[in-house]
MDTraj code that builds the backbone (N, CA, C; nanometers):
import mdtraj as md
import numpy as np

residues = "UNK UNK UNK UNK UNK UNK UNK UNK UNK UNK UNK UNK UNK UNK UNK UNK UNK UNK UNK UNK UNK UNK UNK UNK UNK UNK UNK UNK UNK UNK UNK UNK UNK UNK UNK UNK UNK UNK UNK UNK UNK UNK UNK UNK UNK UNK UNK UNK UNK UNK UNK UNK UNK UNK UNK UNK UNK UNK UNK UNK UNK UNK UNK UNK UNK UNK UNK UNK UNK UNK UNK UNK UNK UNK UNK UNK UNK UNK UNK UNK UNK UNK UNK UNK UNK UNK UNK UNK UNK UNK UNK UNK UNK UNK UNK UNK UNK UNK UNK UNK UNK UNK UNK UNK UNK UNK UNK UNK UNK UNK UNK UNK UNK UNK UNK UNK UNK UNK UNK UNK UNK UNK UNK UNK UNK UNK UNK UNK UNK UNK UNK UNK UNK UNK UNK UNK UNK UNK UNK UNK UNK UNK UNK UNK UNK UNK UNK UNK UNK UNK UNK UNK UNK UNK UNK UNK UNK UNK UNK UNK UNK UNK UNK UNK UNK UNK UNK UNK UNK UNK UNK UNK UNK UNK UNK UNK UNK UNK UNK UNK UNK UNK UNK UNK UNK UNK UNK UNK UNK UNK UNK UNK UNK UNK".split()
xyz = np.array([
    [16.5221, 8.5642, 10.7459],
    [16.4527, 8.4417, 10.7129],
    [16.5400, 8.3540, 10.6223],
    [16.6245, 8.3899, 10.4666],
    [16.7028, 8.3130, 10.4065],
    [16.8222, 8.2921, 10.5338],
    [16.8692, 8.3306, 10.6606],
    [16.9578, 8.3019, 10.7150],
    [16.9146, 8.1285, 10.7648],
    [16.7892, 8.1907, 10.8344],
    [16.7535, 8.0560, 10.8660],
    [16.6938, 7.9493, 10.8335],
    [16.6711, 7.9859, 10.6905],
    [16.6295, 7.8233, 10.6430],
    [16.8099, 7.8074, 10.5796],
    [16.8813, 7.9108, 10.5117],
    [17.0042, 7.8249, 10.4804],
    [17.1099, 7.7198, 10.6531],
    [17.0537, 7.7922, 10.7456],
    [17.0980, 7.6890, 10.8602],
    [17.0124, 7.5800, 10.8659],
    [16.8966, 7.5989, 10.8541],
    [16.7878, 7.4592, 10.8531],
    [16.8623, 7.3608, 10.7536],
    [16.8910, 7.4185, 10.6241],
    [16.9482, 7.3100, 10.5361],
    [17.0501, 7.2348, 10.5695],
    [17.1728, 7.3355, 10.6450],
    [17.3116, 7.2412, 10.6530],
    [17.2719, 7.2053, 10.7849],
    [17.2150, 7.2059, 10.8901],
    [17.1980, 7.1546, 11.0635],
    [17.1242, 7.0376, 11.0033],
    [16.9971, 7.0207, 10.9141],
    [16.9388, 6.9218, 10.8687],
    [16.9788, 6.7985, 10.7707],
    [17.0495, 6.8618, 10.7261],
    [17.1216, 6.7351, 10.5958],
    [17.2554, 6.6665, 10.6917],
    [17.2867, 6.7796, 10.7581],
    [17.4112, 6.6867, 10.8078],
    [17.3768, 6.5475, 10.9010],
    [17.2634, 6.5878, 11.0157],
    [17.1778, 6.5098, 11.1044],
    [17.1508, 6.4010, 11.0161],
    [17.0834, 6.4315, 10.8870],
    [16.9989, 6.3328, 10.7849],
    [17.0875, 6.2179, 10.7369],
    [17.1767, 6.2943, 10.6364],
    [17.3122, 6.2253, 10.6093],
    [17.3659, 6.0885, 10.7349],
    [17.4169, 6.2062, 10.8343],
    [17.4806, 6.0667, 10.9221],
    [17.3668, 6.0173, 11.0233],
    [17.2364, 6.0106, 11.0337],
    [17.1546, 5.9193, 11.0727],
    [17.0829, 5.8533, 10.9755],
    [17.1407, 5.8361, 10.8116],
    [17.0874, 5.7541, 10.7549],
    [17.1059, 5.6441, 10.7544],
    [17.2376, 5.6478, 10.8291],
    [17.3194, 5.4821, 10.8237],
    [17.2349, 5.4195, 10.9631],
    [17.1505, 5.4369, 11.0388],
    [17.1274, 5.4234, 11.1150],
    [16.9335, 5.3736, 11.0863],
    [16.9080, 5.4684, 10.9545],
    [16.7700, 5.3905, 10.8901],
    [16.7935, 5.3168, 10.8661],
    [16.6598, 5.2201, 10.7896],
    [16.5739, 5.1596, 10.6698],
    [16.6717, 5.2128, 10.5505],
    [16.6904, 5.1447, 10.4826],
    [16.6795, 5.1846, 10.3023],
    [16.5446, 5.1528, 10.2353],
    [16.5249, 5.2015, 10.1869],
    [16.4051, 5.1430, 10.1037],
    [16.4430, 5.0826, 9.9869],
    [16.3767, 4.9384, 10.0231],
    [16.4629, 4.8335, 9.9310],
    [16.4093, 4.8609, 9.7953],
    [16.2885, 4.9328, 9.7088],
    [16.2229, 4.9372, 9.5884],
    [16.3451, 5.0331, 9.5471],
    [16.4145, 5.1195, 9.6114],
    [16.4412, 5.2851, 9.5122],
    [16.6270, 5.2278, 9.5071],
    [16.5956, 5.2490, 9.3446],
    [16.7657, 5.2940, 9.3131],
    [16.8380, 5.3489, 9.3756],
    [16.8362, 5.4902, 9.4251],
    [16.8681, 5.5628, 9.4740],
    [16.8680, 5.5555, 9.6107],
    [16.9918, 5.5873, 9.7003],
    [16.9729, 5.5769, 9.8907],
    [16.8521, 5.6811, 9.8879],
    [16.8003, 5.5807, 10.0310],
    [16.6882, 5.6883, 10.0908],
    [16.6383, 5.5973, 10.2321],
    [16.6049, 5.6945, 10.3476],
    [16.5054, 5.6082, 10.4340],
    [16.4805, 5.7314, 10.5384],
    [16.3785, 5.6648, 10.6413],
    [16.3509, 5.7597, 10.7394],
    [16.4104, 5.7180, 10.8915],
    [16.3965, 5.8378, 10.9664],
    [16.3971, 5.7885, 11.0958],
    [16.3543, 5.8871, 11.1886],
    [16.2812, 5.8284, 11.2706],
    [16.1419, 5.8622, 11.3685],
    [16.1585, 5.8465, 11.5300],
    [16.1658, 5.9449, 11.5364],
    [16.1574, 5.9510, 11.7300],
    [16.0181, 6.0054, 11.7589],
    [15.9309, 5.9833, 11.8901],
    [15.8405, 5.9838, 11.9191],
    [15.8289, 5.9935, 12.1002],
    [15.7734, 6.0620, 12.1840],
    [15.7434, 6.1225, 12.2924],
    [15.6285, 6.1347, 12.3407],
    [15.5354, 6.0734, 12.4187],
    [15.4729, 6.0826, 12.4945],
    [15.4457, 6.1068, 12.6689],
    [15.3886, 6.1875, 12.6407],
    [15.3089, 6.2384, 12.8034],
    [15.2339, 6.2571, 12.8935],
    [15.1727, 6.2415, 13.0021],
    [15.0806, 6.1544, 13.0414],
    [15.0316, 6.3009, 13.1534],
    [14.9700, 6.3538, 13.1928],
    [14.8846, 6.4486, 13.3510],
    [14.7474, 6.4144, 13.3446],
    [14.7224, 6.4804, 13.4969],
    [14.5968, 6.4732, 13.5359],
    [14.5950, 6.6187, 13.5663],
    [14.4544, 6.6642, 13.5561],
    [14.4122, 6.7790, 13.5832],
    [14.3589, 6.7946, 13.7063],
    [14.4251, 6.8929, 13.7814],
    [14.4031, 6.8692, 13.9784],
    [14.3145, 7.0035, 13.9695],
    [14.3410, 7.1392, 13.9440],
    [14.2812, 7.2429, 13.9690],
    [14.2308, 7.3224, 13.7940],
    [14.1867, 7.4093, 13.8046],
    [14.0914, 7.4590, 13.6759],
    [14.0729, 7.6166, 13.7158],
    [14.1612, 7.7328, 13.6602],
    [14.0655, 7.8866, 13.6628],
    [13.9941, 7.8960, 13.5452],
    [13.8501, 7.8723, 13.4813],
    [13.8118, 7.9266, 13.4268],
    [13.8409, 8.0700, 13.3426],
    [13.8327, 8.1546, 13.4383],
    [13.7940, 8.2949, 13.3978],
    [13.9602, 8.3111, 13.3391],
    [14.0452, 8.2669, 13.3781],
    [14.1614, 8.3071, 13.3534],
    [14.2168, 8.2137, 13.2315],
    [14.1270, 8.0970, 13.2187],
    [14.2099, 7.9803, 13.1959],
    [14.3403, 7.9209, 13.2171],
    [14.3712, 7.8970, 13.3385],
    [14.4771, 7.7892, 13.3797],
    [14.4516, 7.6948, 13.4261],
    [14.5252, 7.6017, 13.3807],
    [14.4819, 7.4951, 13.4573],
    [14.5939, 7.4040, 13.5477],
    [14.6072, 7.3302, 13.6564],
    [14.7143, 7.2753, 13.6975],
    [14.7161, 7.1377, 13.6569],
    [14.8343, 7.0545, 13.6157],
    [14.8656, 6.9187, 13.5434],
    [14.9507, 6.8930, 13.7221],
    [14.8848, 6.7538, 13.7109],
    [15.0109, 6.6893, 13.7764],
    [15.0819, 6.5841, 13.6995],
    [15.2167, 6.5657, 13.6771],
    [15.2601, 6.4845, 13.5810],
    [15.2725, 6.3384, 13.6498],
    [15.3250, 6.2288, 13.6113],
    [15.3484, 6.0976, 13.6697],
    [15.4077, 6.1078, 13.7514],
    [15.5086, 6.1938, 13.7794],
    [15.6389, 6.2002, 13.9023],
    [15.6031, 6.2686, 14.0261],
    [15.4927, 6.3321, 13.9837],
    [15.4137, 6.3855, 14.0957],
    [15.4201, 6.5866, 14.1049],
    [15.5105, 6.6199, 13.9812],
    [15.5275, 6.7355, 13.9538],
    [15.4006, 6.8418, 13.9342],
    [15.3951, 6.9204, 13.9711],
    [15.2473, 6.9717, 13.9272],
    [15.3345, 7.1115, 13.8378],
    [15.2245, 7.1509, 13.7627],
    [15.2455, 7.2187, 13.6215],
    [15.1244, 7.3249, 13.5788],
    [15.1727, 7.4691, 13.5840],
    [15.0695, 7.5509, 13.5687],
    [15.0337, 7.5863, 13.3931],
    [14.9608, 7.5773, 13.3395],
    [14.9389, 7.6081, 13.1992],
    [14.8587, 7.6898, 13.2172],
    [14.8532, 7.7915, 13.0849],
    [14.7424, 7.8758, 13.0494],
    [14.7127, 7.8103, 12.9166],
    [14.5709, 7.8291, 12.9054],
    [14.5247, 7.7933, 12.8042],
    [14.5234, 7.8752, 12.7060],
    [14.5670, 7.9090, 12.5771],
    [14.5156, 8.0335, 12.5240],
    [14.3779, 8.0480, 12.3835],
    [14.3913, 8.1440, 12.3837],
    [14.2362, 8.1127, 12.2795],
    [14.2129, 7.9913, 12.1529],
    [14.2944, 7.9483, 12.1431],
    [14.2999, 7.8454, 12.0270],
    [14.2613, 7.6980, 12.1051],
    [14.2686, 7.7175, 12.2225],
    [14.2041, 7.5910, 12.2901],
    [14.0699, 7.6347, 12.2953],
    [13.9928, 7.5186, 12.2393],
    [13.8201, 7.5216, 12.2044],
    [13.7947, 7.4124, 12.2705],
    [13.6648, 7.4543, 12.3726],
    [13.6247, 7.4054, 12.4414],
    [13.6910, 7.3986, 12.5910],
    [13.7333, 7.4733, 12.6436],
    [13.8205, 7.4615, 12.7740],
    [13.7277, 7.4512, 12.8639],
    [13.5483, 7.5145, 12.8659],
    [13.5042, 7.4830, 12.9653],
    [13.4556, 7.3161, 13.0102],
    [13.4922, 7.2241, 12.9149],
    [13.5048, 7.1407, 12.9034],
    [13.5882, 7.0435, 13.0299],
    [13.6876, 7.0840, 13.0530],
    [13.7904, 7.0149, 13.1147],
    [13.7577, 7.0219, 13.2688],
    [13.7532, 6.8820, 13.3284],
    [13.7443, 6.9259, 13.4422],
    [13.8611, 6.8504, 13.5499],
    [13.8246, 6.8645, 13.6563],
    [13.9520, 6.8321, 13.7784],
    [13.9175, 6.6739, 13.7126],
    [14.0523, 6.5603, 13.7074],
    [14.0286, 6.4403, 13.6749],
    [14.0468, 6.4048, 13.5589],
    [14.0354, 6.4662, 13.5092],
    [14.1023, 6.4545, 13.3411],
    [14.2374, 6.4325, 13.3164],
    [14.2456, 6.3184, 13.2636],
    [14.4062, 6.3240, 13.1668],
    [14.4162, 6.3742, 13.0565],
    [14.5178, 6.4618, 13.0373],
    [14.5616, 6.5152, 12.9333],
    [14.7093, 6.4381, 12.8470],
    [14.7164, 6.4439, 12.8040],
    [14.7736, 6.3254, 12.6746],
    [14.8901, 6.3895, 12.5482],
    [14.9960, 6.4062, 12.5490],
    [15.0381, 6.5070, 12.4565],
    [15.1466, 6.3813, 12.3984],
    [15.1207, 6.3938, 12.2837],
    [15.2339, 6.2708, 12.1979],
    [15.3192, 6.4014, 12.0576],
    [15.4464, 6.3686, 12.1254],
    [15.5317, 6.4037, 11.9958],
    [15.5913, 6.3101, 11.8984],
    [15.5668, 6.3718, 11.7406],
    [15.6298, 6.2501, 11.6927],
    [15.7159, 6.3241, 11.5942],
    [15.8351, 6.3069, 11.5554],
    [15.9159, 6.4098, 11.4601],
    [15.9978, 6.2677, 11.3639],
    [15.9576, 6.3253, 11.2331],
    [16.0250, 6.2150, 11.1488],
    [16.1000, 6.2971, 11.0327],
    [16.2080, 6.2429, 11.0258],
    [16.3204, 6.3134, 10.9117],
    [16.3251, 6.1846, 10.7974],
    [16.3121, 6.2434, 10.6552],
    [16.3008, 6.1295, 10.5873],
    [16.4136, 6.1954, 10.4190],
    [16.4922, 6.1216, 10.4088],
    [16.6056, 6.1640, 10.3034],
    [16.5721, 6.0843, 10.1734],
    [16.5781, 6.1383, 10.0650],
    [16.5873, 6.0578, 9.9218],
    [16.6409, 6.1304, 9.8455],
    [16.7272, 6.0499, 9.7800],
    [16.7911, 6.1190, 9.6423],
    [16.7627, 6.1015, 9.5624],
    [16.7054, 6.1987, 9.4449],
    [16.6331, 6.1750, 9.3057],
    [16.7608, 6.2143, 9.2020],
    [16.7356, 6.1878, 9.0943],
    [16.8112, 6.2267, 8.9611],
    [16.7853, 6.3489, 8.9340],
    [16.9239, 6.4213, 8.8786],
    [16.9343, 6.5340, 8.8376],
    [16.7802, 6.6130, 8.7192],
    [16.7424, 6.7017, 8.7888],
    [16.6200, 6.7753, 8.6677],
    [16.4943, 6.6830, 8.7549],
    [16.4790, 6.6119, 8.8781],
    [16.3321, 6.5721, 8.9228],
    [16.3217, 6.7177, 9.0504],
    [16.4208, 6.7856, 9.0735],
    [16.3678, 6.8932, 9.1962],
    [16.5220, 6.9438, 9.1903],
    [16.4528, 7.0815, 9.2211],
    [16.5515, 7.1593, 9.2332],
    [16.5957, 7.1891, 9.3837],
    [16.7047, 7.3084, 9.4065],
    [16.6739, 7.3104, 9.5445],
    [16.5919, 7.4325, 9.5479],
    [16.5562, 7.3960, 9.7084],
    [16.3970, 7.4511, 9.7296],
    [16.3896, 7.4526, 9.8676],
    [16.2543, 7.5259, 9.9182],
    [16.2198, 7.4851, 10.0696],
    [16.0706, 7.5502, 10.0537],
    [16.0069, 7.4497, 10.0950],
    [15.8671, 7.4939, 10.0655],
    [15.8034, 7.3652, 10.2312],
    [15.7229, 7.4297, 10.2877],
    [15.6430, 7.3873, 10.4397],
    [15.5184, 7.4540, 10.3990],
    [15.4659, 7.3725, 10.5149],
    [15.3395, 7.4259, 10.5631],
    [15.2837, 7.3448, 10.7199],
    [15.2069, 7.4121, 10.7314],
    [15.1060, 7.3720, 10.8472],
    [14.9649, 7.3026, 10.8647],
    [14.9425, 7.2291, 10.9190],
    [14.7750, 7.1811, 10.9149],
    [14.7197, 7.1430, 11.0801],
    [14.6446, 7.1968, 11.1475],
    [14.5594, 7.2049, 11.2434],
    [14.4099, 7.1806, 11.2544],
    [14.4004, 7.0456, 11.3302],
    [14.2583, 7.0281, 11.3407],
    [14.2645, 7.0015, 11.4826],
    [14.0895, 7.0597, 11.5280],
    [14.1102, 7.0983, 11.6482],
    [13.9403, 6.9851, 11.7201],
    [13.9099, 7.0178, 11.8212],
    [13.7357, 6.9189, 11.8365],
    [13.6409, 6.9770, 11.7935],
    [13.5506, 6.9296, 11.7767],
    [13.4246, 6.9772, 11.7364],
    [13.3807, 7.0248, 11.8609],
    [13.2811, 7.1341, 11.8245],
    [13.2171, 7.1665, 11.9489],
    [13.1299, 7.0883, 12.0889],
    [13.2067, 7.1105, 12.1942],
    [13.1202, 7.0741, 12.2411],
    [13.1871, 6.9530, 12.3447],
    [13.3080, 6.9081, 12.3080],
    [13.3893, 6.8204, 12.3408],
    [13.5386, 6.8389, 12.4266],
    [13.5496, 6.7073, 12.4835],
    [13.6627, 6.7922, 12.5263],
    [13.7585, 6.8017, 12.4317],
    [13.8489, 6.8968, 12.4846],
    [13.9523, 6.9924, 12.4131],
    [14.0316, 6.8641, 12.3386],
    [14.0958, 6.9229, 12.2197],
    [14.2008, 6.8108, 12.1171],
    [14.2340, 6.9013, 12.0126],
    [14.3921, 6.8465, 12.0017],
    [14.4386, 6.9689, 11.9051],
    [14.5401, 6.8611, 11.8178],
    [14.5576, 6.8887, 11.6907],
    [14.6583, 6.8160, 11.6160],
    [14.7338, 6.8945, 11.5371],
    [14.8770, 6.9269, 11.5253],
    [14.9098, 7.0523, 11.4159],
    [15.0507, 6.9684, 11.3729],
    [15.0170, 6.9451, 11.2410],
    [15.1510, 6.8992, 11.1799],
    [15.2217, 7.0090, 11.0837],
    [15.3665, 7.0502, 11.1348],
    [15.4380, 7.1168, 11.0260],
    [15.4904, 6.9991, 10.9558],
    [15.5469, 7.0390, 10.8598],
    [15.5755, 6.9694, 10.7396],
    [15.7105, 7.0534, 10.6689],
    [15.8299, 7.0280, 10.6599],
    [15.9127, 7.1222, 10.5756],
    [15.9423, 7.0614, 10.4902],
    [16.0106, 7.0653, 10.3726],
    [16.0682, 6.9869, 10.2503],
    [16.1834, 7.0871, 10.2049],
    [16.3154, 7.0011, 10.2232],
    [16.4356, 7.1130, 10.1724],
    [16.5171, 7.0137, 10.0571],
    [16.5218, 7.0953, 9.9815],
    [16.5657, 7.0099, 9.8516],
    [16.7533, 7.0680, 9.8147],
    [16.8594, 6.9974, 9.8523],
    [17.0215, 7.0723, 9.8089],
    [17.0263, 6.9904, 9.7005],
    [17.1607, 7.0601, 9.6148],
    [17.1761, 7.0079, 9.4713],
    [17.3641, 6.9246, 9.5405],
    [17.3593, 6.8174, 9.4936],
    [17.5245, 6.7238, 9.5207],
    [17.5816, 6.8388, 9.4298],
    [17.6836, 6.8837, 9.4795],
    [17.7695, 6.9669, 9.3761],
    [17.9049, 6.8775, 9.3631],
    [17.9151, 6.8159, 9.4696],
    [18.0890, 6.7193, 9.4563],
    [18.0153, 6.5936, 9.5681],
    [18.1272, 6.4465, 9.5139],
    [18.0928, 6.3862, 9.5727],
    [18.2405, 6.3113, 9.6288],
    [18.2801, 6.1974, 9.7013],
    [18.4003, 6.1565, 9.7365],
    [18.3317, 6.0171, 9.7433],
    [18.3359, 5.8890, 9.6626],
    [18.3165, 5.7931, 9.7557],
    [18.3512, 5.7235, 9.8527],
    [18.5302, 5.7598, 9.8283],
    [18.6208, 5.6687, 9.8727],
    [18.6131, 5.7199, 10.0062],
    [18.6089, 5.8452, 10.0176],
    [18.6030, 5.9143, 10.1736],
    [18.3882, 5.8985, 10.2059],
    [18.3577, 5.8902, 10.1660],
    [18.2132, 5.9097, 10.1808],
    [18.1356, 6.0358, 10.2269],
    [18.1678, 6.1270, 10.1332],
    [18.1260, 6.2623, 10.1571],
    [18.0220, 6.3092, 10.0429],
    [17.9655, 6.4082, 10.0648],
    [17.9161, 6.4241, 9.9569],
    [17.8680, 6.5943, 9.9807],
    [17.8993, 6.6669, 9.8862],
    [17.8795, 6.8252, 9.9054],
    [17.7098, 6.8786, 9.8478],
    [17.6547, 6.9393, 9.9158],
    [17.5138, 7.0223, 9.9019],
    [17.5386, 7.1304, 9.8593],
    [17.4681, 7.1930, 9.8024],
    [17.4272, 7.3447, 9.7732],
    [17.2791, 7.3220, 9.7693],
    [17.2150, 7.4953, 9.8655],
    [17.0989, 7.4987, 9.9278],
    [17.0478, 7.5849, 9.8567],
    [16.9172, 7.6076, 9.8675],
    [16.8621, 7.7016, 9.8088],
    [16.8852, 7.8539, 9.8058],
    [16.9682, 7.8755, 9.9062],
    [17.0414, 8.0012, 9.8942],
    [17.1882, 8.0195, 9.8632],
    [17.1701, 7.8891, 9.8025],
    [17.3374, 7.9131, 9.7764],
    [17.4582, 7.8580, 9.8999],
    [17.4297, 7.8609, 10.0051],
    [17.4576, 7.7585, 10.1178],
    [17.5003, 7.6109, 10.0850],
    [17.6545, 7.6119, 10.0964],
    [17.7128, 7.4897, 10.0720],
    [17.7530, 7.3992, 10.2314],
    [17.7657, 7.2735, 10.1815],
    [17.8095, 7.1602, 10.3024],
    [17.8305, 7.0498, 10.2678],
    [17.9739, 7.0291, 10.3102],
    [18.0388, 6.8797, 10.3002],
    [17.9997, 6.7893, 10.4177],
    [17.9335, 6.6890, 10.3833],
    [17.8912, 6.5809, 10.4661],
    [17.9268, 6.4493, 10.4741],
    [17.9766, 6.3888, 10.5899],
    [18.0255, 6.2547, 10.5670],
    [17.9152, 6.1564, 10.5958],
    [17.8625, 6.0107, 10.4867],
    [17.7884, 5.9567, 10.5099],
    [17.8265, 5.8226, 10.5802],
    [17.6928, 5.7874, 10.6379],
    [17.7684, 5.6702, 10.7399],
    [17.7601, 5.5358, 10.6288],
    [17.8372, 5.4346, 10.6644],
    [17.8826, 5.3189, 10.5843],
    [17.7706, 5.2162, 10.5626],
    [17.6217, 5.2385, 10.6836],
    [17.5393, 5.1834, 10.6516],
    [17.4428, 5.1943, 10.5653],
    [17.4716, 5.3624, 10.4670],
    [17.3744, 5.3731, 10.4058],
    [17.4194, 5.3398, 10.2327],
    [17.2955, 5.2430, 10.2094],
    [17.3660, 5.1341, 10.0826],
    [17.2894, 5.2334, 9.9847],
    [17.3858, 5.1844, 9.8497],
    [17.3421, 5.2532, 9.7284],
    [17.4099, 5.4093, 9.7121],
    [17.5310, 5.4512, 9.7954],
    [17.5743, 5.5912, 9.7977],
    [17.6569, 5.5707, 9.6206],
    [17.7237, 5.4649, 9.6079],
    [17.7446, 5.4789, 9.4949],
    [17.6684, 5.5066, 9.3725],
    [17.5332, 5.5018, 9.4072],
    [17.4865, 5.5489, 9.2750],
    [17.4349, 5.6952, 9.2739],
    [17.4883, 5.8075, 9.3847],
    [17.4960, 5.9078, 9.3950],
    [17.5465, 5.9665, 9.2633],
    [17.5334, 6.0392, 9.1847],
    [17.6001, 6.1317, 9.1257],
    [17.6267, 6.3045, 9.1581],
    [17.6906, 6.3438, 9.1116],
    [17.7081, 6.5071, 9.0852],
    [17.5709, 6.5292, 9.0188],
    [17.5087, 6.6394, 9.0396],
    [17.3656, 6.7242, 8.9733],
    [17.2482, 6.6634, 9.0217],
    [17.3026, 6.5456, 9.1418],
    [17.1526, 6.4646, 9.1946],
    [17.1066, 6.5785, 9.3066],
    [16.9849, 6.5385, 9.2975],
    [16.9366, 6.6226, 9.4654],
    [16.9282, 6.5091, 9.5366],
    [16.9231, 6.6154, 9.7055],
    [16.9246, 6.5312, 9.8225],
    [16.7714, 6.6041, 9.8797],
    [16.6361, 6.5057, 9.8900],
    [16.5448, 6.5786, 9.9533],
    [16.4926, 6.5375, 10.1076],
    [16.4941, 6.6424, 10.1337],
    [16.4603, 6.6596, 10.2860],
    [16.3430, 6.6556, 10.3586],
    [16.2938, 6.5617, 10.4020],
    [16.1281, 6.5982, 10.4403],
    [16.1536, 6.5927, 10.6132],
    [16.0947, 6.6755, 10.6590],
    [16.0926, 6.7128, 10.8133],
    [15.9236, 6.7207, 10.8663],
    [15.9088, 6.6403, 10.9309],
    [15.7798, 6.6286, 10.9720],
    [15.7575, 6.6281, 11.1407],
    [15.6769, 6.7070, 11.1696],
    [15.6587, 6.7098, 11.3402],
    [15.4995, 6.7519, 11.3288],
    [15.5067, 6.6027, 11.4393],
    [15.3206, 6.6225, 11.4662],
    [15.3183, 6.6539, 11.6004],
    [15.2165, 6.7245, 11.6817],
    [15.2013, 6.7144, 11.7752],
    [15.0741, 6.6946, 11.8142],
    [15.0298, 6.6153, 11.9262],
    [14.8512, 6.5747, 11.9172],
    [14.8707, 6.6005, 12.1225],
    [14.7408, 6.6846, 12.1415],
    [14.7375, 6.6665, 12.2610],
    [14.5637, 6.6402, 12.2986],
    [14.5722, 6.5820, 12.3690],
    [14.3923, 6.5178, 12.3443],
    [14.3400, 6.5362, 12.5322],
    [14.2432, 6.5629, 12.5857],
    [14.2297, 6.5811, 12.7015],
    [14.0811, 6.4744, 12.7155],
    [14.0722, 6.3834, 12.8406],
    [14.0183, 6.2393, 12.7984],
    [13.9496, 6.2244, 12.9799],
    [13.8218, 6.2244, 12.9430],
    [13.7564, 6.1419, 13.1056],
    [13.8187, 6.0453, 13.1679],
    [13.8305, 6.0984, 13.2878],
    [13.8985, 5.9373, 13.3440],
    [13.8437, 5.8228, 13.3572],
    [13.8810, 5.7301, 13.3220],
    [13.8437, 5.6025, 13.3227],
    [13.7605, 5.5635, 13.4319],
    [13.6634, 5.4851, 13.4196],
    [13.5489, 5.4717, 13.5609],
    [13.5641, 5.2972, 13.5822],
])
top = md.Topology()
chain = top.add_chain()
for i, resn in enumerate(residues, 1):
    res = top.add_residue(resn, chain, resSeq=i)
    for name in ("N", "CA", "C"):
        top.add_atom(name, md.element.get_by_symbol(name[0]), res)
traj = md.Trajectory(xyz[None], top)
């Protein structure tokens, strides 16, 4: 487990780092910081339905058809019937800020949150993870635009930042770099339109 959050840290900061030049800054904060957000949506219809087994068949837009099983965490499946669109939106947002030395240490602390339909309805599920990875700048370069991490396990990484991200000069040595990683996923199953 420390193997793989110390890879989460350097696969993530490096991504973060050089797609910051590619955010927002947030014009209020001293300090560089911004996010950036990709998002995915998906569209089926529901052609066939096993109950007893729960599967169900999707046909997608392209005309692909798609066998799913449902498994027990889907509530309400008897719900769903042939004609139904099912609806699945991804949205994953990486968001970087650098605070002053002594506001966070490094760290990695997540969690999960799942809400699902009320009874009785058709099926809908929402589950957002959430990670937060916090490295400490141990060295910085401006002139080259690098700047070195240490992770919560001790996991170091030299990173080059891109030229669009303003305010690197007020980076120091002993600042943290924090990491917020967010992925929602919502899949909602919906009467067809009459």
């Amino acid at each position: 487990m420390n193997t793989r959050f110390a890879s989460l840290l350097s696969v993530t900061a490096a991504v973060a780092l050089a797609t910051l030049s590619a955010a927002p800054v947030l014009a209020d904060q001293a300090m560089p910081g911004g996010s950036i957000s990709a998002s995915t949506t998906r569209t089926a219809t529901v052609t066939k339905i096993d109950q007893k087994d729960r599967w169900i068949t999707l046909k997608l837009k392209d005309g692909t058809l798609v066998d799913v099983q449902a498994g027990p965490a889907v509530k309400n499946f008897p719900q769903i019937k042939v004609g139904d669109k099912v609806v699945a939106n991804q949205q994953d947002t990486v968001t970087i800020e650098v605070v002053p030395a002594g506001q966070a240490a490094p760290n990695v602390t997540g969690g999960t949150a799942i809400v699902t339909a009320p009874a009785g309805t058709k099926p809908m599920g929402i589950m957002v993870d959430t990670t937060v990875i916090t490295g400490a700048v141990t060295a910085i370069d401006y002139d080259k635009r690098t700047v070195t991490l240490v992770g919560p396990e001790g996991n170091s990484r030299t990173i080059e930042v891109g030229p669009a991200a303003k305010k690197f000069n007020a980076v120091k040595k002993g600042d943290n770099v924090v990491l917020t990683l967010k992925s929602s996923t919502t899949i909602e199953v919906t009467a067809p339109a009459k």
